[in-house]
C-alpha positions as CSV (number, residue, x, y, z in Angstrom):
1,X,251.0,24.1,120.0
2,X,253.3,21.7,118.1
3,X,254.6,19.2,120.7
4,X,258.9,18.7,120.1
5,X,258.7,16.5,123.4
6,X,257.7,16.2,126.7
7,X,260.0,18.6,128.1
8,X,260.0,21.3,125.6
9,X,257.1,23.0,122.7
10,X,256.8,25.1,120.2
11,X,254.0,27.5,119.5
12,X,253.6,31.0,117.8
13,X,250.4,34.0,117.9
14,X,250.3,36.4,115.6
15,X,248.7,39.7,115.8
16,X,248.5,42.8,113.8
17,X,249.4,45.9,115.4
18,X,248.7,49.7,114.2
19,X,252.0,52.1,113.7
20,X,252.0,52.8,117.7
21,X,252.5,49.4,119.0
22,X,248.7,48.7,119.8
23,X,247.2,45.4,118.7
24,X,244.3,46.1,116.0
25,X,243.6,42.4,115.1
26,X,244.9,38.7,116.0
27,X,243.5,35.7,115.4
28,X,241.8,34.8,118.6
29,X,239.7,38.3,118.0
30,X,239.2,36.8,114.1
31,X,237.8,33.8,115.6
32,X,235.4,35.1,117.8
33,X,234.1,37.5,115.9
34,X,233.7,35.2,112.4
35,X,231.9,32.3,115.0
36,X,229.4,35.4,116.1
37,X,228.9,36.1,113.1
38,X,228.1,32.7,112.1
39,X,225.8,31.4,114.8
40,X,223.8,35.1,115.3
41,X,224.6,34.6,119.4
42,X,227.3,35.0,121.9
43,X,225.9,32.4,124.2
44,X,226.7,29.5,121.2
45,X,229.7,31.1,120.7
46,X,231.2,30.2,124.5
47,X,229.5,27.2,124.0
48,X,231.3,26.3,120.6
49,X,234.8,27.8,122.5
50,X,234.4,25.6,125.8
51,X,233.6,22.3,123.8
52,X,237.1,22.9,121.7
53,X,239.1,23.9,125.0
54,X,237.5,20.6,127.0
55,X,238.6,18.4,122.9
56,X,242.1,20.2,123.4
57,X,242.8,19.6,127.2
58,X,241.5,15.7,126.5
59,X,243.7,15.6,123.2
60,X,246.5,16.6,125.3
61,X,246.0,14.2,128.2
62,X,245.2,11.3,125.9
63,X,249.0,11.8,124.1
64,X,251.1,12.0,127.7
């Protein structure tokens, strides 16, 4: 999410849906599945995920 300023952001997700409506593929599914596929376990994977959440949530509280 691209900070405009304190009071207001901007962001965007992007998913693909099928002719229906449902959602067949996003990024956030991408990601996971290319990091399982990359480190061979689920377990590293959460791992990986909750180290860049923690970076983000610290990133954000350093800038404020």
């Amino acid at each position: 999410m691209n900070k405009v300023n304190k009071q207001s952001a901007v962001g965007t997700k992007i998913w693909i849906e099928d002719m229906d409506g449902n959602v067949v593929f996003g990024l956030g599914r991408y990601w996971i599945l290319d990091m399982i596929n990359r480190l061979k376990r689920l377990q590293a994977v959460v791992e990986v995920a909750s180290d860049e959440v923690y970076d983000r949530l610290m990133s954000d509280q350093l800038s404020q």
